[in-house]
C-alpha positions as CSV (number, residue, x, y, z in Angstrom):
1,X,20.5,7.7,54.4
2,X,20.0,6.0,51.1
3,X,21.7,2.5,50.0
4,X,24.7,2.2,48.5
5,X,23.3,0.7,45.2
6,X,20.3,3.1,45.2
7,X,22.1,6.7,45.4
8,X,24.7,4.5,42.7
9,X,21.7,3.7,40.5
10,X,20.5,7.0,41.3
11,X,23.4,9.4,40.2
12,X,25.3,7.5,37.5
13,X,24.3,10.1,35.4
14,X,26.3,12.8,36.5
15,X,29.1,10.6,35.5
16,X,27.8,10.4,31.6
17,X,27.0,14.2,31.9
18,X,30.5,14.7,33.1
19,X,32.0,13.2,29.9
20,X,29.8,14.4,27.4
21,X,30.3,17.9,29.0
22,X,34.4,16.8,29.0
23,X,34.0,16.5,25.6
24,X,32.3,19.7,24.7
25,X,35.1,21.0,26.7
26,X,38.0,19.5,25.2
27,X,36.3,20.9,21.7
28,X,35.5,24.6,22.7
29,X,36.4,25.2,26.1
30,X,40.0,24.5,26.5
31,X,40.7,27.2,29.0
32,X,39.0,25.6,31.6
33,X,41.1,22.3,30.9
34,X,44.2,24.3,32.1
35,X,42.3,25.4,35.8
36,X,42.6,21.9,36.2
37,X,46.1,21.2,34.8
38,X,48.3,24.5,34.4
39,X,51.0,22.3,32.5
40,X,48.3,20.7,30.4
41,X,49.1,20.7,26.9
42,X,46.1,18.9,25.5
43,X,43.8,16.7,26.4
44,X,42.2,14.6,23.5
45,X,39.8,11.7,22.6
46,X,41.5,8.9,22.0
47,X,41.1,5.6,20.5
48,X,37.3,4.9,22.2
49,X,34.3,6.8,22.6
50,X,31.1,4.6,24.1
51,X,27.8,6.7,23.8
52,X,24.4,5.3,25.2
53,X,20.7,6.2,25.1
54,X,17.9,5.6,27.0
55,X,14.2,6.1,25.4
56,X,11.3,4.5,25.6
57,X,12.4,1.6,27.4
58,X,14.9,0.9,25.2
59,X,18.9,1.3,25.2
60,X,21.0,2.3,22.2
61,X,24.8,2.1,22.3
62,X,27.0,3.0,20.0
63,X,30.8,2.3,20.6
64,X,33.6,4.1,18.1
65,X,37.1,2.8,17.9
66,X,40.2,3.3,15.9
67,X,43.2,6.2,16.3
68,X,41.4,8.1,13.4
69,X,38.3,7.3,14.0
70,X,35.7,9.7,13.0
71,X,32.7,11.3,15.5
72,X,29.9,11.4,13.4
73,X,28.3,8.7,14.9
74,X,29.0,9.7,18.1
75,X,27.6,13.3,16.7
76,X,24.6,11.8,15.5
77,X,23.8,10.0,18.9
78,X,24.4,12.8,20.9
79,X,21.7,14.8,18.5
80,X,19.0,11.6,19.0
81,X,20.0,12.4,22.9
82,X,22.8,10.1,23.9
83,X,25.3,10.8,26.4
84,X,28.6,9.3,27.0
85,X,29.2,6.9,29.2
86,X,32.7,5.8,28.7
87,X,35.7,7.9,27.3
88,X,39.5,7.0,26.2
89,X,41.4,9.8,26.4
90,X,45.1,11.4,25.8
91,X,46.8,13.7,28.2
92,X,49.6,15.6,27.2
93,X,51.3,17.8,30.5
94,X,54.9,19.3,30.2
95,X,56.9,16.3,28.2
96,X,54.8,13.3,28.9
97,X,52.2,11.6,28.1
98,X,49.3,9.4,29.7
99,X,46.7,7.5,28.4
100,X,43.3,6.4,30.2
101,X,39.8,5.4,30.0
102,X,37.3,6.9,32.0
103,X,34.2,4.9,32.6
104,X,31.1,7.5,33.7
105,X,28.9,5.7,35.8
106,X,31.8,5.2,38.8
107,X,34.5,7.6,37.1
108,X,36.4,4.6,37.3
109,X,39.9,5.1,35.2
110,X,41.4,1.9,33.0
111,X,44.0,0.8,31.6
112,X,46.5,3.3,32.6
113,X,49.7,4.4,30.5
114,X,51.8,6.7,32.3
115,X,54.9,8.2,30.9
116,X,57.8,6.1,31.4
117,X,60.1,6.4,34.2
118,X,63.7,6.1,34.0
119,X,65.8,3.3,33.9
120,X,66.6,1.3,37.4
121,X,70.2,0.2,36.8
122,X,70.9,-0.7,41.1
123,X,68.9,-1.1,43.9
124,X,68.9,2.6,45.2
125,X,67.1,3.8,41.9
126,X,64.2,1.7,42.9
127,X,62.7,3.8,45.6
128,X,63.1,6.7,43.4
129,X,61.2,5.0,40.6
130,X,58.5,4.0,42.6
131,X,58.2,7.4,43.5
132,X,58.0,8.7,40.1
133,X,55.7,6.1,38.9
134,X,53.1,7.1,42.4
135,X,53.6,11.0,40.9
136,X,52.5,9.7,37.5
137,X,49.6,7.9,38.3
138,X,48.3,10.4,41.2
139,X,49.2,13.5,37.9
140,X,46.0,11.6,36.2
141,X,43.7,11.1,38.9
142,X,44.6,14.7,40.4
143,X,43.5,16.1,36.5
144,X,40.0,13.6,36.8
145,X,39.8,14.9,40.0
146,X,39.8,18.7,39.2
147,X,37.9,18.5,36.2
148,X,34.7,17.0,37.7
149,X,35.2,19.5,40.5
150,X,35.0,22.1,38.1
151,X,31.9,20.0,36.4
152,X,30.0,20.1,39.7
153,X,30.5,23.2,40.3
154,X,28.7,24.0,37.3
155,X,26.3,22.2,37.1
156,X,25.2,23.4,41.0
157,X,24.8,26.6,39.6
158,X,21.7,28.3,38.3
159,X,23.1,29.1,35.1
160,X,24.0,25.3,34.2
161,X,19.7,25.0,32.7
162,X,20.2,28.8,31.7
163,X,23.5,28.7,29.9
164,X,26.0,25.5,30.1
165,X,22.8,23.2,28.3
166,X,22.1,25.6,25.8
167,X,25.6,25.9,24.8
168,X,26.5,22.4,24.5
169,X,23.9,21.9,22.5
170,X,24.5,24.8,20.0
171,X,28.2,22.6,20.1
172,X,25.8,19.3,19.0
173,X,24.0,20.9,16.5
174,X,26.9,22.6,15.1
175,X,29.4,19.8,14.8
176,X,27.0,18.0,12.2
177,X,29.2,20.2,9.5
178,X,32.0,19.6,10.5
């Protein structure tokens, strides 16, 4: 059985595959967002996008921030080879809203913004809005949850080398005109 730290070491890069392949998703795959979310009504980068890259002994990181920022530097890094190792995003399911950051090598999820809940005017309504705030926060995680089920699926398959690769990179290679 291998150390805690080594297999962590050892396969924190599914966790940066998982969000660049997210975000190749999230671009030109959004049917497979809704397997994981049937209410989902979009699910979008937000306001931070950390890419890093690892060659010959040497790290590059590029971090992009801003509601309007643009991608092209993310684009560019992702042509050099880069992968993304942390992702802010914006989930929109029925009439609410939630807004996270996923960090890829321990899928870790920050800072948090669920929908808000309603108003607790007496001591009854607390339960109640404990509850709802549980449902919230478990609605995220259970969308995480499901979408790097469906990412290992994939990439356990034969076809990942064959097809999934060669398509997200025709996606790299053709967002440098947009």
């Amino acid at each position: 059985m291998l150390d805690v730290a080594v297999s962590y070491n050892r396969y924190k890069f599914l966790g940066y595959e998982f969000l660049t392949w997210l975000w190749f998703v999230m671009e030109k795959r959004q049917e497979m967002l809704r397997k994981a979310d049937p209410d989902l009504l979009s699910l979008e980068i937000g306001n931070r996008i950390m890419l890093e890259n690892h060659r010959n002994n040497s790290e590059e990181s590029i971090t992009i921030l801003g509601d309007q920022a643009g991608l092209e530097e993310g684009t560019l890094s992702l042509r050099k080879g880069a992968l993304v190792t942390e992702l802010n995003l914006v989930y929109k399911s029925g009439s609410h809203e939630w807004r996270f950051s996923i960090k890829g090598e321990s899928l870790h999820l920050s800072g948090l913004k669920t929908p808000q809940t309603g108003p607790v005017e007496n001591k009854e309504d607390l339960e109640g809005a404990l509850l709802e705030k549980v449902f919230l926060y478990e609605k995220a995680l259970a969308l995480v949850r499901n979408l790097y089920k469906q990412f290992i699926r994939l990439r356990l398959e034969p076809k990942w080398g064959k097809e999934s690769v060669p398509q997200i990179r025709k996606w790299i290679l053709s967002r440098q005109n947009s």
